[in-house]
C-alpha positions as CSV (number, residue, x, y, z in Angstrom):
1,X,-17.9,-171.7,-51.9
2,X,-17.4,-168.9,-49.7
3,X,-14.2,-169.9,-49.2
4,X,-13.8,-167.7,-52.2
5,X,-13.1,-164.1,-51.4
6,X,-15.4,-162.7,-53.8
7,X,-18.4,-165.2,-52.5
8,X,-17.5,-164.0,-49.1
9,X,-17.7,-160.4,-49.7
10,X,-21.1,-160.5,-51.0
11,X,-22.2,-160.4,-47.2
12,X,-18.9,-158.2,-45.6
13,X,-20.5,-155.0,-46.8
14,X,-17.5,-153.3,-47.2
15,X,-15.0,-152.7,-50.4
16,X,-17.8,-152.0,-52.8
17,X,-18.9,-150.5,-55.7
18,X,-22.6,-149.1,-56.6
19,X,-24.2,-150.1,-59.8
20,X,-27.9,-149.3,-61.2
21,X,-30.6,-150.6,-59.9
22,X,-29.1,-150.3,-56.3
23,X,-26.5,-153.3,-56.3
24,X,-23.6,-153.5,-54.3
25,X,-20.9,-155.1,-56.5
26,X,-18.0,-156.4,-53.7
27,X,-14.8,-155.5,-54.9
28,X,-11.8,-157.8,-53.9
29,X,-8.2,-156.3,-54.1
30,X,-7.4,-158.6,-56.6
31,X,-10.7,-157.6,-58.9
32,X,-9.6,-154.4,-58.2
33,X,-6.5,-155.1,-59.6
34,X,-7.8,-156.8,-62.8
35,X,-10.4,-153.6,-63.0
36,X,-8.2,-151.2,-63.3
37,X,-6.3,-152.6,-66.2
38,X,-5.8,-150.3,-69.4
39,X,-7.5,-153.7,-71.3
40,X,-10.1,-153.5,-68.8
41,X,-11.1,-149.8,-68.4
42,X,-11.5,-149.5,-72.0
43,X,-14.8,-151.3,-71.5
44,X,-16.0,-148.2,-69.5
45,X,-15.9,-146.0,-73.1
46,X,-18.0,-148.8,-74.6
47,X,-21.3,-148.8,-74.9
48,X,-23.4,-151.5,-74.0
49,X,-25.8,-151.0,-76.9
50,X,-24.0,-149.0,-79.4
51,X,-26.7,-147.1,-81.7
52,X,-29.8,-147.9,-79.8
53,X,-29.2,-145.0,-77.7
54,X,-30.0,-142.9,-80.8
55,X,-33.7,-144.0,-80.1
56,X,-33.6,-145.0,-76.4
57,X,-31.5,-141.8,-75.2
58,X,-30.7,-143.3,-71.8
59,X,-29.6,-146.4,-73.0
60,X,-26.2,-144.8,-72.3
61,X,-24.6,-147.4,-70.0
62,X,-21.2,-149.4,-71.0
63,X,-19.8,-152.7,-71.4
64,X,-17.8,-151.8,-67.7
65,X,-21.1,-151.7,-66.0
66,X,-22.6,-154.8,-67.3
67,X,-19.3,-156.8,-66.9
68,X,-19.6,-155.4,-63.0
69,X,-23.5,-156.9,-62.9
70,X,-22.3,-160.0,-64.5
71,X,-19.4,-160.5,-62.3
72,X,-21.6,-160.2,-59.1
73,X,-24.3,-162.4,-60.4
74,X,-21.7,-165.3,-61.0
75,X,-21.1,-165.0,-56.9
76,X,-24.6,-165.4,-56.7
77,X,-24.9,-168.3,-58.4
78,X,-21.9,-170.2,-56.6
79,X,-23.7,-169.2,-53.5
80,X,-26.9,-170.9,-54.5
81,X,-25.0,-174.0,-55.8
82,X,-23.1,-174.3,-52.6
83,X,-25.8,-176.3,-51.3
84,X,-26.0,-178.7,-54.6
85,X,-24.3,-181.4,-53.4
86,X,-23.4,-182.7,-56.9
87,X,-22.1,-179.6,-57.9
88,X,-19.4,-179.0,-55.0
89,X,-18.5,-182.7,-55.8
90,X,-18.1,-181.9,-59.3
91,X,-16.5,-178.2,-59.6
92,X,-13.3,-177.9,-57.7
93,X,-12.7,-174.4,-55.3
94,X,-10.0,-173.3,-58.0
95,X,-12.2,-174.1,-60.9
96,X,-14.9,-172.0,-59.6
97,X,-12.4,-169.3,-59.0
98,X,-11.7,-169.5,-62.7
99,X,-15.3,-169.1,-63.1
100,X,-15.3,-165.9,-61.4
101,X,-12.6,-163.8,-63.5
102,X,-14.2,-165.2,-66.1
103,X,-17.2,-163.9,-65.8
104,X,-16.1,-160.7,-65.0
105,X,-13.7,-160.7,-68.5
106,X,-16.2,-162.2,-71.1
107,X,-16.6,-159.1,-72.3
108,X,-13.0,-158.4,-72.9
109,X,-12.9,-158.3,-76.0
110,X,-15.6,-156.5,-77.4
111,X,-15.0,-153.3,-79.8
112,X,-17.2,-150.5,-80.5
113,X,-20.8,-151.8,-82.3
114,X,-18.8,-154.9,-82.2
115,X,-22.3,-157.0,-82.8
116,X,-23.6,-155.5,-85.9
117,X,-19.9,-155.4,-87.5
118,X,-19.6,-159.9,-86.4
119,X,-23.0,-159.9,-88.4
120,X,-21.6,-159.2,-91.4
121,X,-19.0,-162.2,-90.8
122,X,-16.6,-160.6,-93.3
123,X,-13.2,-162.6,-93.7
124,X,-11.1,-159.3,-92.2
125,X,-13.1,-159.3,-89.2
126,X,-12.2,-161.8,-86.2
127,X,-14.6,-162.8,-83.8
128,X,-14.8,-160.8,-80.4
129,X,-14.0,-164.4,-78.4
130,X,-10.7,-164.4,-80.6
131,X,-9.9,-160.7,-80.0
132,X,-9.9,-161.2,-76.9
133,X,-7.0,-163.8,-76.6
134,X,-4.8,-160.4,-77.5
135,X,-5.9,-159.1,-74.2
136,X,-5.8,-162.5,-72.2
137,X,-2.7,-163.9,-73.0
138,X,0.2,-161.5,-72.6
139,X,0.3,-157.9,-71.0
140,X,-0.9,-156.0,-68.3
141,X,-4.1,-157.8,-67.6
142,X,-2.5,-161.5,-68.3
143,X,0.5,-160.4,-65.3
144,X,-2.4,-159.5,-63.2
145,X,-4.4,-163.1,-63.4
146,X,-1.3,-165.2,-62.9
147,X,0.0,-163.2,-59.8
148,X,-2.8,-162.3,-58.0
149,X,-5.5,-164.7,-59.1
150,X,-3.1,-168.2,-59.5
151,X,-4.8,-168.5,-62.8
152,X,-3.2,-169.5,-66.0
153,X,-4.5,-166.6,-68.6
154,X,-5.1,-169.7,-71.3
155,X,-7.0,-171.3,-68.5
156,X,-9.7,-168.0,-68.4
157,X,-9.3,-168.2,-72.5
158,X,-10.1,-171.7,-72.3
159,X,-13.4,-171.7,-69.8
160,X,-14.6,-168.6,-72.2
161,X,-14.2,-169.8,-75.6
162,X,-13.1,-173.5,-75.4
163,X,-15.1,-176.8,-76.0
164,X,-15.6,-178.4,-72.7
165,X,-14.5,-181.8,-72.3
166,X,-15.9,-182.7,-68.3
167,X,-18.6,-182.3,-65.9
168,X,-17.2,-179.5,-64.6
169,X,-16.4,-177.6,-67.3
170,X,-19.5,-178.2,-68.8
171,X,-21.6,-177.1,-66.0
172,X,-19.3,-173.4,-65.6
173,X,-19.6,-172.7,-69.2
174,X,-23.6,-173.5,-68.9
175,X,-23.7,-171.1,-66.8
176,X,-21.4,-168.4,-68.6
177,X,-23.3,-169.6,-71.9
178,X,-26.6,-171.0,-71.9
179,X,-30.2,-170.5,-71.0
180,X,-30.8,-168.9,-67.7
181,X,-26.3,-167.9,-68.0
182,X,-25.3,-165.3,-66.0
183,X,-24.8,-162.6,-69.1
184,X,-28.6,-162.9,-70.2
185,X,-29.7,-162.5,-66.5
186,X,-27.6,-159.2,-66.2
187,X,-28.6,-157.5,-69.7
188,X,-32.3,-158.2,-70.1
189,X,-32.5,-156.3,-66.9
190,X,-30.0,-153.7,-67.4
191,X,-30.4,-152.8,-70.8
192,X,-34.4,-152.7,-69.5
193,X,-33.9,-149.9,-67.1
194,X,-31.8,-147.9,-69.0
195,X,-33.5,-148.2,-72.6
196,X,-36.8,-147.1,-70.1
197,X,-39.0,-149.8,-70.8
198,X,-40.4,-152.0,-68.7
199,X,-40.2,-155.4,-70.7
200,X,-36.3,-157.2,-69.9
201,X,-37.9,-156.5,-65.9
202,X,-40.8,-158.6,-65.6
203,X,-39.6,-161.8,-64.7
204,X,-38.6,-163.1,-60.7
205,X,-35.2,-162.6,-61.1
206,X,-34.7,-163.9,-57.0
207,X,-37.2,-166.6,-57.6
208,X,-35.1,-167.8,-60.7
209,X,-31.6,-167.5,-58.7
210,X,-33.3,-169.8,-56.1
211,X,-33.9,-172.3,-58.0
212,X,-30.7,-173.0,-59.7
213,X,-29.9,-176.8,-59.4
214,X,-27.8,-179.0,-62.0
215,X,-29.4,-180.8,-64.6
216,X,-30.6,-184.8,-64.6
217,X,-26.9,-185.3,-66.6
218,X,-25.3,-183.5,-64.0
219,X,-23.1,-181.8,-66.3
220,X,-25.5,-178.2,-66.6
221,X,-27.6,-176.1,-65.1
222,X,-31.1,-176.3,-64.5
223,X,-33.8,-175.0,-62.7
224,X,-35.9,-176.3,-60.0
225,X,-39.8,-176.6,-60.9
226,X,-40.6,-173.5,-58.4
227,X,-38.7,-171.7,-60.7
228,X,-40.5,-172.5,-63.3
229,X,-42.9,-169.4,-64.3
230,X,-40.0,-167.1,-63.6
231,X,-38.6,-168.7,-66.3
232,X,-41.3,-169.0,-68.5
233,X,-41.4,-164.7,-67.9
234,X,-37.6,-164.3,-68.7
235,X,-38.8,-166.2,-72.1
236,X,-40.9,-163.8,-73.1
237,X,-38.8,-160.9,-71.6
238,X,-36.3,-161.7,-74.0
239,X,-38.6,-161.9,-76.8
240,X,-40.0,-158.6,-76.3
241,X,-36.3,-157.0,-75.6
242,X,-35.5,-157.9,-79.3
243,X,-39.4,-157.0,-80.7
244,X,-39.1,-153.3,-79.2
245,X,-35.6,-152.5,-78.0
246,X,-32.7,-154.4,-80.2
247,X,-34.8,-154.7,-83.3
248,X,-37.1,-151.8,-83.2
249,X,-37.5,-150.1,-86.9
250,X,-35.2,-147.2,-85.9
251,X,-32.5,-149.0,-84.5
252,X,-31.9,-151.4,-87.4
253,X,-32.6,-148.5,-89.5
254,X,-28.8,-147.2,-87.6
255,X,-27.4,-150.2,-87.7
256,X,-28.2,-150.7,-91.4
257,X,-26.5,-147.2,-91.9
258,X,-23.4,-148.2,-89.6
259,X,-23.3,-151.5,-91.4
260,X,-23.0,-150.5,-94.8
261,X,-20.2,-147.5,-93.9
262,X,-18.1,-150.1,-92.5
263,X,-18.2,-152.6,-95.3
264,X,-17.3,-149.7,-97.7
265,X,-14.4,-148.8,-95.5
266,X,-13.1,-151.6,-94.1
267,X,-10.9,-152.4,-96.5
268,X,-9.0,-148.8,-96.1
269,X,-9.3,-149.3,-92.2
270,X,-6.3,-150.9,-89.8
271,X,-8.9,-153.0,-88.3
272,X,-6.8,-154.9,-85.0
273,X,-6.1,-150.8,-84.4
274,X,-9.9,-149.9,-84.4
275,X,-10.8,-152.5,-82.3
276,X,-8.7,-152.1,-79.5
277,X,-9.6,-148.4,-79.4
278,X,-12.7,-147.1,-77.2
279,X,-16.2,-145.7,-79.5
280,X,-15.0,-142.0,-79.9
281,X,-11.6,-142.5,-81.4
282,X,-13.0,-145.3,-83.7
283,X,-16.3,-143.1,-85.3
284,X,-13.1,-140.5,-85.5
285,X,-10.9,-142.9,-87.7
286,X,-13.9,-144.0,-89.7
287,X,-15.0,-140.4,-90.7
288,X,-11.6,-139.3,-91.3
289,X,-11.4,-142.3,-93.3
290,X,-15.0,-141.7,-95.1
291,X,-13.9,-138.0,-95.9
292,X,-17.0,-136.9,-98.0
293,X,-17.7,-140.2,-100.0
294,X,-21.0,-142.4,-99.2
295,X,-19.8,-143.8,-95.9
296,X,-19.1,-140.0,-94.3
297,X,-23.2,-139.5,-95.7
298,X,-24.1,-141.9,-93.6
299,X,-21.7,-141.7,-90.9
300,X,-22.5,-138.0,-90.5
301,X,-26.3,-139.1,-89.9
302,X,-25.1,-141.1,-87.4
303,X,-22.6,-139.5,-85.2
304,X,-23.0,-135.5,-86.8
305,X,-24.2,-132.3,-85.4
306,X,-27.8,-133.7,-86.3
307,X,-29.2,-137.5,-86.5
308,X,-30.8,-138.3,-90.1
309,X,-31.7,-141.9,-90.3
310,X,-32.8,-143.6,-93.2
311,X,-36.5,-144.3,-93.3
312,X,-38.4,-148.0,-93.7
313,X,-39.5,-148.7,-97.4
314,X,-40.4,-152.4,-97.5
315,X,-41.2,-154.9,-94.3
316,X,-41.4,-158.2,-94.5
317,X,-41.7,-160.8,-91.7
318,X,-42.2,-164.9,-91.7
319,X,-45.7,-163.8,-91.7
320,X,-46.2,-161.2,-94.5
321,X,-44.8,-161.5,-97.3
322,X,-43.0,-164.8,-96.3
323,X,-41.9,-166.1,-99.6
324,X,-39.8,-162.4,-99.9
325,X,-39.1,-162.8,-96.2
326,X,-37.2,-166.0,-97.0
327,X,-35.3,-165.0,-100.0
328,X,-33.2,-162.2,-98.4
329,X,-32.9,-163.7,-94.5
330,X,-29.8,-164.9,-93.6
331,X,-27.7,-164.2,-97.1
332,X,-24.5,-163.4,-96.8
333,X,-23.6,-159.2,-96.1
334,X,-21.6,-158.7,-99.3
335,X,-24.9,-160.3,-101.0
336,X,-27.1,-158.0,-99.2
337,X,-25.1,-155.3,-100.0
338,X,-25.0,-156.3,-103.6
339,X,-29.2,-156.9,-103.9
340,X,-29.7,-153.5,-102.6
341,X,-27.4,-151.7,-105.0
342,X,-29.4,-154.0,-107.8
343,X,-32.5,-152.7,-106.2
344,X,-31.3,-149.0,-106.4
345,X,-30.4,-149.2,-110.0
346,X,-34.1,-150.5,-110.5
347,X,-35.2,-147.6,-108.6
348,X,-33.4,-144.7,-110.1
349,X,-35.0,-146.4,-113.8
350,X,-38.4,-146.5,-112.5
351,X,-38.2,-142.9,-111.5
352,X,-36.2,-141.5,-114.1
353,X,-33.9,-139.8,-111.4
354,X,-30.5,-141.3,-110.1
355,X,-30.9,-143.3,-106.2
356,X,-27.4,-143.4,-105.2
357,X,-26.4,-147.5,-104.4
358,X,-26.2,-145.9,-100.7
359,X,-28.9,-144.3,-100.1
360,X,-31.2,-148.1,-100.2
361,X,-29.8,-150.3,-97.5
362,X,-31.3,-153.9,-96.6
363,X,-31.7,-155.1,-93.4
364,X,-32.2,-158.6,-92.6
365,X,-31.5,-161.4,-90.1
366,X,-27.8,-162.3,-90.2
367,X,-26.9,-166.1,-90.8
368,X,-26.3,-167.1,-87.3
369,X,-29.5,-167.6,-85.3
370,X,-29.8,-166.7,-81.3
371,X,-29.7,-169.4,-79.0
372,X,-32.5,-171.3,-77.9
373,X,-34.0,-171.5,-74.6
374,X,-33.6,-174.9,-74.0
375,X,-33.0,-175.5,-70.0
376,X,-34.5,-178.8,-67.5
377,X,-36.8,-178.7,-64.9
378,X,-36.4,-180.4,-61.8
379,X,-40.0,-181.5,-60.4
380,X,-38.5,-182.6,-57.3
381,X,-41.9,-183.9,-55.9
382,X,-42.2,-186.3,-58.7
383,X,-38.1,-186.9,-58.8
384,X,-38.0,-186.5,-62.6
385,X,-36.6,-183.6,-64.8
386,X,-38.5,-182.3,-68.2
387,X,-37.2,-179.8,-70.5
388,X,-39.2,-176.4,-70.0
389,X,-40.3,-176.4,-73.7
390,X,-41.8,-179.8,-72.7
391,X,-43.5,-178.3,-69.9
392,X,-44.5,-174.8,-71.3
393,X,-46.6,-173.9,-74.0
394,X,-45.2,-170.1,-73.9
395,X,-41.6,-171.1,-74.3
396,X,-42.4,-173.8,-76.8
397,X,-44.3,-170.9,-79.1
398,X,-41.4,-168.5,-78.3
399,X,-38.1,-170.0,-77.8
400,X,-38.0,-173.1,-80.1
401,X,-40.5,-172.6,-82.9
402,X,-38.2,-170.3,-84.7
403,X,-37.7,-167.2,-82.3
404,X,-35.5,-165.2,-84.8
405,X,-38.0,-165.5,-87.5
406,X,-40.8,-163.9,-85.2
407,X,-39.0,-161.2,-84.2
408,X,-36.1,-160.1,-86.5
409,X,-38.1,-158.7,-89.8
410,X,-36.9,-158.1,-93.1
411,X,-35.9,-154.4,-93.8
412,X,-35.4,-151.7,-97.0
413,X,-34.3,-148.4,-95.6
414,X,-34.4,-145.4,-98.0
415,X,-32.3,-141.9,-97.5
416,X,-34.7,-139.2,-96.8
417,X,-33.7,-137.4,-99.3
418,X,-35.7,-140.0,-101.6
419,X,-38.3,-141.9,-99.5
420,X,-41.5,-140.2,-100.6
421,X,-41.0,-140.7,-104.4
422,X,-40.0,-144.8,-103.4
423,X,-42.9,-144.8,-101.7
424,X,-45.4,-143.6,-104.2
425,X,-43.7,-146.1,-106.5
426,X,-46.4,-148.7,-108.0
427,X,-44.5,-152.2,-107.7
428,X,-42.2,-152.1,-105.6
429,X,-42.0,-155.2,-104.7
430,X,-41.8,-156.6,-108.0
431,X,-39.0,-154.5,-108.6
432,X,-37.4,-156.1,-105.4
433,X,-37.9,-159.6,-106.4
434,X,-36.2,-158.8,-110.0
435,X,-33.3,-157.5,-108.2
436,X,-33.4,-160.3,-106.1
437,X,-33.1,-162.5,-109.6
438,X,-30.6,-160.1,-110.9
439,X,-28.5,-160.5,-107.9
440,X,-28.9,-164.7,-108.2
């Protein structure tokens, strides 16, 4: 592969660009060209991780910066796979020059808190895969990939978001999508370092990239059995990224906030607009749309002069309070949104004082679960391949014995302005399972 130009430069030290922690990204003159796009640079006014920065002040960095890491890793793993015999025969020069602007566009099409607004899967809001066809196919960015890269834009559109229907497109969208894919190996560490914790870091990310192999099928990746406890570590990295960084109390407690502001908005909003603007102009549009109704409330204690996020009321987890826990994951939003507003009524009776249907806001796992870590293992002395769940107790407990249920809880948040009387509220969970009733 390092035939390709980008492959090449990894080792030219020369035309590149510095990224955290110390990486030399090489930068092509025809990734230059599809970098400095207008569809492109919007990524660098995007955060990476949206509202958790409102806990984890230095988890600052953008979508730009992690498309970079990603871009550079997906060199890195060409390079490895050079020396796979079965995968040169199966992925053609060209197609693994697809792979490469692919990797470094998958992110194309992402919006501002783009993940917590797909959550709700609400009929007015496209997926960010399909958003990003409007970037792909036609303009700027589109010109750019046929005339310098050779590449049909519904090729990269196809690679990204298609169904794969050969070896070798199997195997490229493995690793774009899939276990130990180049996107999870770039944000467990990155969003790491920048949050300031040390948990997406502890795992051999050089031990891992040494292993890669293709799978007994030939038509994925895998992992070769010295890679094997790196893997198991990446595992629990990601488990622990989601326990204290993407699900942490405070955060959901924001996205909760951000959540239900958009679903009373987003009817009023020109959403294809939005999307396609960078995260200052949009929390503009939505105050200015909000004005001083329930959704500027709770925008204003996101984005004002002064953060005021809502405070936990209830928790409830697949191992306390599990029968409550499994009533409320994984409804529907506009059910959510209902129960709660159920649950406030219920509220405002039991104190004898009104709690506005905003100020109590559920948080619970959406209806799609995260993928599970299901990836071979060559043991090359023994010349057979296992699955690592097979061969690891830690993954088997973490990654396929229900990982979302361990580590995304159940959630009521409360407005300050009335969480001490809710708390000092004898049966509040009975009053939660009638509105649960109430809302069935």
């Amino acid at each position: 592969m390092d035939h390709i130009p980008e492959v090449a430069a990894l080792s030219a030290g020369r035309q590149l660009v510095r990224i955290p922690p110390e990486i030399d990204v090489p930068l092509t003159d025809r990734v230059r060209s599809l970098i400095d796009t207008v569809e492109f640079r919007r990524l660098a006014r995007i955060g990476q991780l949206g509202l958790v920065s409102l806990v984890y002040p230095a988890a600052l960095h953008t979508r730009f910066e992690h498309s970079l890491g990603v871009y550079r890793l997906a060199l890195v793993y060409l390079r490895q796979l050079s020396s796979d015999a079965r995968f040169t025969a199966a992925v053609a020069p060209e197609q693994a020059e697809l792979f490469v602007a692919a990797a470094l566009l998958h992110d194309l099409g992402h919006w501002p808190f783009c993940h917590p607004i797909e959550d709700m899967r609400l009929p007015s809001v496209p997926s960010h895969e399909l958003f990003a066809n409007s970037f792909l196919l036609e303009g700027e960015l589109a010109d750019v990939l046929r005339d310098d890269w050779n590449l049909r834009p519904r090729d990269v559109v196809a690679l990204l978001n298609g169904k794969p229907d050969d070896n070798a497109w199997r195997i490229l969208r493995s690793m774009l999508s899939g276990p130990i894919d180049i996107d999870k190996m770039d944000y467990l560490y990155r969003d790491s370092l920048h949050a300031g914790v040390p948990y997406g870091r502890h795992f051999d990310q050089q031990r891992l990239l040494g292993s890669l192999c293709l799978n007994a099928a030939g038509d994925g990746l895998a992992i070769r059995d010295k890679g094997k406890t790196a893997a198991e570590l990446m595992v629990f990295a990601r488990y622990v990224m989601f326990s204290e960084v993407y699900w942490h109390h405070a955060v959901r407690a924001a996205t909760a906030m951000l959540q239900r502001a958009f679903y009373l908005l987003h009817g009023q909003l020109e959403l294809d607009a939005l999307f396609r603007s960078t995260e200052e102009p949009m929390i503009a549009e939505m105050r200015r749309v909000a004005g001083d109704g329930p959704a500027g409330e709770l925008l204003a204690g996101l984005f004002g002069p002064a953060r005021r996020l809502y405070k936990r009321l209830v928790q409830m987890s697949f191992l306390e309070d599990r029968r409550l826990y499994h009533r409320l994951a994984r409804r529907p939003y506009p059910w959510l949104a209902a129960c709660a507003e159920q649950f406030a009524a219920l509220c405002s009776t039991a104190l004898g004082g009104v709690v506005a249907p905003h100020e109590i806001l559920f948080d619970a796992p959406p209806v799609t679960r995260e993928v599970q870590f299901d990836v071979e293992i060559h043991f090359v002395k023994e010349g057979c391949y296992r699955t690592l769940d097979e061969a690891s107790p830690v993954v088997r407990t973490l990654a396929t014995e229900q990982f979302d249920d361990y580590v995304k809880q159940v959630r009521i948040f409360a407005h300050p302005r009335v969480i001490d009387r809710l708390r000092g509220l004898a049966g509040l969970r009975d009053l939660l399972a009638e509105a649960i009733e109430r809302t069935e």
